[in-house]
C-alpha positions in Angstrom: -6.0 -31.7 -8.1 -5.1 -34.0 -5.3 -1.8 -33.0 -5.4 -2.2 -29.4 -4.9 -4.5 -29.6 -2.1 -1.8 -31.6 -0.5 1.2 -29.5 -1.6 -1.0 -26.9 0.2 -1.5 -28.7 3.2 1.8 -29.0 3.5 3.0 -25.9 3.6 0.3 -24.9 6.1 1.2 -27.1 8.3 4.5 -26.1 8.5 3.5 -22.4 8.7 1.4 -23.8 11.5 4.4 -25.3 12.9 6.6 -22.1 12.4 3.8 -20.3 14.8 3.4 -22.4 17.1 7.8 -21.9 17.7 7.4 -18.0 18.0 8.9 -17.6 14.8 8.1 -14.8 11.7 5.0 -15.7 9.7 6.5 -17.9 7.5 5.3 -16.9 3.7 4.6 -19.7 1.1 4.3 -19.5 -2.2 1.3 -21.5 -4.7 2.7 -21.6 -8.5 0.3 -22.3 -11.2 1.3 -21.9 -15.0 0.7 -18.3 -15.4 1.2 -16.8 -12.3 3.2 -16.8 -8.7 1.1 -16.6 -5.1 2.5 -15.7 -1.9 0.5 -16.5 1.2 0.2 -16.7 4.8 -2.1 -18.7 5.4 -4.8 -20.7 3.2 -7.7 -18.1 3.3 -6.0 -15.2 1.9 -3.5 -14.0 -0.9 -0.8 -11.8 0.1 0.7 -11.1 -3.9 0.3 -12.3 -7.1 3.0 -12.0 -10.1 2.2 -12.9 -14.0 5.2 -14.5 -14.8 4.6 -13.1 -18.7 4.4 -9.7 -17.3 6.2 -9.5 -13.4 5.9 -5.5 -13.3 2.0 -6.0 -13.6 -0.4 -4.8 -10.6 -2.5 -8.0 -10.7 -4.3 -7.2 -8.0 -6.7 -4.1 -7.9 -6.2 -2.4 -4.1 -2.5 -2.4 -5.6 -3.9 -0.2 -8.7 -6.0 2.3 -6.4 -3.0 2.7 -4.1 -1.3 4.0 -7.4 -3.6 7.0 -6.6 -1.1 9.0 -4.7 -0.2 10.3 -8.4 -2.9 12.6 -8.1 -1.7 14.2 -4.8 2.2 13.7 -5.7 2.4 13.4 -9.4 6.3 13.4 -9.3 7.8 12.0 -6.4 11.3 12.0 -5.5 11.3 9.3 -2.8 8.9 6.7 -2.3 8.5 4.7 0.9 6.4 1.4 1.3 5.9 -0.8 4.3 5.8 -4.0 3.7 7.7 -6.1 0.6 5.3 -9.3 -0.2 5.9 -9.8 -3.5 7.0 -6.4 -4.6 4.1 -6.2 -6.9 4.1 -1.8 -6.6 7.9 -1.6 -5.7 8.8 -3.4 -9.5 5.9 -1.4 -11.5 7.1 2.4 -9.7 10.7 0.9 -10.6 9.3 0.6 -14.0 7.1 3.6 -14.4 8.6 6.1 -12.6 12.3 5.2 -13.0 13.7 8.4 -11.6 12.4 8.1 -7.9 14.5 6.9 -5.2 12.3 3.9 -3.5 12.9 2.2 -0.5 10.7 -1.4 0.5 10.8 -1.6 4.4 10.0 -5.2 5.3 10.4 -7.0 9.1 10.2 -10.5 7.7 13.5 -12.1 6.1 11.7 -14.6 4.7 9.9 -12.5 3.1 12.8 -10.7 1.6 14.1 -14.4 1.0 11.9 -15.0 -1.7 12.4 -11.8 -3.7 14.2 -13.7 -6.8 10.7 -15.7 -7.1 9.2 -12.2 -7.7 11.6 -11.1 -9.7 12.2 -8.1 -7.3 14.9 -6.0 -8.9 18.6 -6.0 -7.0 19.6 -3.1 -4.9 21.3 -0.2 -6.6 21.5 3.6 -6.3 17.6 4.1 -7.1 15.9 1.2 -5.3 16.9 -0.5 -2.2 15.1 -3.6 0.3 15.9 -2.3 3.9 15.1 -5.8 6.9 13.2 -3.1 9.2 10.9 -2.5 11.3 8.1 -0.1 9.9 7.3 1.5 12.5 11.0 2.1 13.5 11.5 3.8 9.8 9.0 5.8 10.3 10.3 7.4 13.4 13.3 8.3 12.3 12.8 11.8 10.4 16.3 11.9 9.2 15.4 11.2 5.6 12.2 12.9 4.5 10.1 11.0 2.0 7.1 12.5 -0.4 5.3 8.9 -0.6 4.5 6.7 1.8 2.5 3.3 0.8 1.5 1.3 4.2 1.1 -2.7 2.7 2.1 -4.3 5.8 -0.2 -7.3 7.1 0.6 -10.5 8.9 -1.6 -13.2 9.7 -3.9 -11.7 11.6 -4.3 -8.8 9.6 -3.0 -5.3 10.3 -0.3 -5.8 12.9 -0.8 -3.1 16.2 2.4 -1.3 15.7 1.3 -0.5 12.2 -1.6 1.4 13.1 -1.3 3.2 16.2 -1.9 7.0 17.2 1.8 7.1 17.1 2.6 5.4 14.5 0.3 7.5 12.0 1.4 10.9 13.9 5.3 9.6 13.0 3.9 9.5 8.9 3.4 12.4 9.1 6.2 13.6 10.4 8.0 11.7 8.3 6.6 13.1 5.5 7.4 16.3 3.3 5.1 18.9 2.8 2.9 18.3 -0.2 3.6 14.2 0.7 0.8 11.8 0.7 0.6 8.2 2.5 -1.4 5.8 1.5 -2.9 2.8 3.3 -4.7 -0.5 2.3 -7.4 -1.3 4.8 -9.7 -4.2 5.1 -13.3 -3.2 4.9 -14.2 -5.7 7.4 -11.3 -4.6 10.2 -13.6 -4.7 13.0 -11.0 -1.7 14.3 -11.7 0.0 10.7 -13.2 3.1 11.5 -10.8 3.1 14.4 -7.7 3.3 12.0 -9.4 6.2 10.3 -10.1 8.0 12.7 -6.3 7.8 13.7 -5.4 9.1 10.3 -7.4 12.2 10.7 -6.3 13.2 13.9 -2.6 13.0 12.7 -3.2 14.0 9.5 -5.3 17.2 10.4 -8.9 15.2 8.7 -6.8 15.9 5.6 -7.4 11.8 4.4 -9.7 10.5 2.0 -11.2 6.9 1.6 -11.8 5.3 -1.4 -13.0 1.7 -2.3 -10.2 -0.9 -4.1 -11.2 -2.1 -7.5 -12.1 -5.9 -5.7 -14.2 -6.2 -2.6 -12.9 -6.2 0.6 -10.4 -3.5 0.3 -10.4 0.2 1.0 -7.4 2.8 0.5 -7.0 5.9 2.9 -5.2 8.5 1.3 -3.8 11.2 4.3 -2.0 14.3 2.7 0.3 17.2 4.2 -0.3 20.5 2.8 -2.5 22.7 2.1 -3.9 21.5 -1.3 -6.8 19.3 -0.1 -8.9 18.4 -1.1 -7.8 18.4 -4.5 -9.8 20.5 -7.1 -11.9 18.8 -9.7 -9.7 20.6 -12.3 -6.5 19.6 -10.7 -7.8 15.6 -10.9 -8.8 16.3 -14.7 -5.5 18.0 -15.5 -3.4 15.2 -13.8 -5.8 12.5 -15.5 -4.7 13.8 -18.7 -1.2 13.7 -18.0 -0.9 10.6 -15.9 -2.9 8.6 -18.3 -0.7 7.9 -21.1 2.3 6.9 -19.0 0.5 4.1 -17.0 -1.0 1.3 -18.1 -4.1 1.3 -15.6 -7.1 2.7 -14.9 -6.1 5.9 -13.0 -9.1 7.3 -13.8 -11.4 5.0 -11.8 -9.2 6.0 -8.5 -9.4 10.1 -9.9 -13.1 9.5 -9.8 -13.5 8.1 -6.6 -11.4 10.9 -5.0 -13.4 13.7 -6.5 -16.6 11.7 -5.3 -15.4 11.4 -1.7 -14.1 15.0 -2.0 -17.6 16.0 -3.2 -19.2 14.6 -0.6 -16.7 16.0 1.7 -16.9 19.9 0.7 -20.9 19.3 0.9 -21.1 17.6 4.4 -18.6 21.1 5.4 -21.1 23.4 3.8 -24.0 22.0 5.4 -22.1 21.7 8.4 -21.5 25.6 8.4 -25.5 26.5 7.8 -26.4 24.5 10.9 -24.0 26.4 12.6 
């Protein structure tokens, strides 16, 4: 035990030291026997990888984000901001192996540590790209139909990744019919603000649900006019999602058509005060 609270130590420090210099966040990584950490700092756990099973979402805000299924069941190009340690790049790889997907990430030494994770190489359907999110998102050249927003340093959401602009660009970056997704913290004292945000860019077309552990939320924002989704679109794509993934899509589904409930009943009562 003593020796992996010093190990730890350690590497804090030098991440401590690495701050102090200006320089990236420097990522570490804590192995035990069965699985593969990456942090930033001490408090808080960036990715995890079963090294039995590498293409497994571990974590459960990574399983709820899989919920843009339900708004996009068959992508053609996937986005996501922010690499860690790949965790829903390697499973959409796996599971839906004829998208096109594309991991932005600003840190190199992130992307240095992608052969710990077991992050697939570069080819013709999957590609790592050393950018700044916020600058991919600006550039509408190539249209995408997901976008997954993962990108935290360590002091949480960094500015850049959650502007007015930056969410007004998503959408523009988007197709029609294209959904982003975004992990939140609950506690974000600038939460609600990052919400709100959303909304405006994404004409209130977004829907919050709860992760499967505490502390996370996911914002789903959709471009189109099929929102919110009907109760028998969710039950039809539950049918046919469920068989080809090996998590609990159904939890998200239900959560969506909950929020969605709420949502068309808030409008209604909305319209007999008026």
């Amino acid at each position: 035990m003593n020796k992996v609270v010093n190990q730890l130590k350690d590497l804090q420090q030098r991440h401590q030291e690495a701050a102090a210099k200006g320089l990236p966040d420097m990522p570490f990584i804590y192995e035990e026997n069965t699985t593969l950490t990456m942090h930033f700092d001490m408090h808080s756990v960036q990715s995890v990888m079963r090294k039995d099973d590498s293409e497994r979402l571990v974590l459960g805000y990574t399983r709820t984000m899989m919920g843009f299924l339900f708004f996009h069941p068959e992508p053609e190009r996937i986005a996501m901001i922010g690499l860690g340690g790949g965790s829903l790049a390697k499973y959409c790889v796996k599971y839906l192996p004829d998208t096109h997907f594309t991991a932005v990430e600003v840190n190199e030494k992130v992307i240095a540590l992608r052969d710990k994770f077991r992050i697939p190489s570069d080819n013709e359907k999957f590609r790592v790209l050393q950018a700044d999110g916020a600058d991919y998102v600006a550039n509408r050249s190539e249209k995408i139909d997901v976008l997954l927003v993962d990108g935290f340093n360590e002091d949480g959401h960094p500015a850049k990744l959650c502007s007015a602009g930056f969410y007004d660009n998503c959408y523009a970056k988007l197709r029609n019919g294209g959904v982003m997704a975004v992990n939140l913290l609950a506690n974000d004292l600038k939460y609600g603000t990052y919400t709100s945000r959303m909304r405006d860019s994404f004409d209130d077309k977004v829907v919050v649900v709860d992760a499967e552990e505490h502390g996370n939320k996911i914002a789903f924002a959709y471009k189109g006019n099929n929102f919110p989704l009907a109760k028998g679109t969710l039950l039809e794509r539950i049918r046919q999602l469920g068989p080809k993934h090996p998590i609990p899509l159904h939890n998200t589904a239900h959560k969506i058509m909950q929020r969605s409930t709420e949502r068309i009943t808030h409008a209604e009562l909305e319209k007999t005060r008026g």
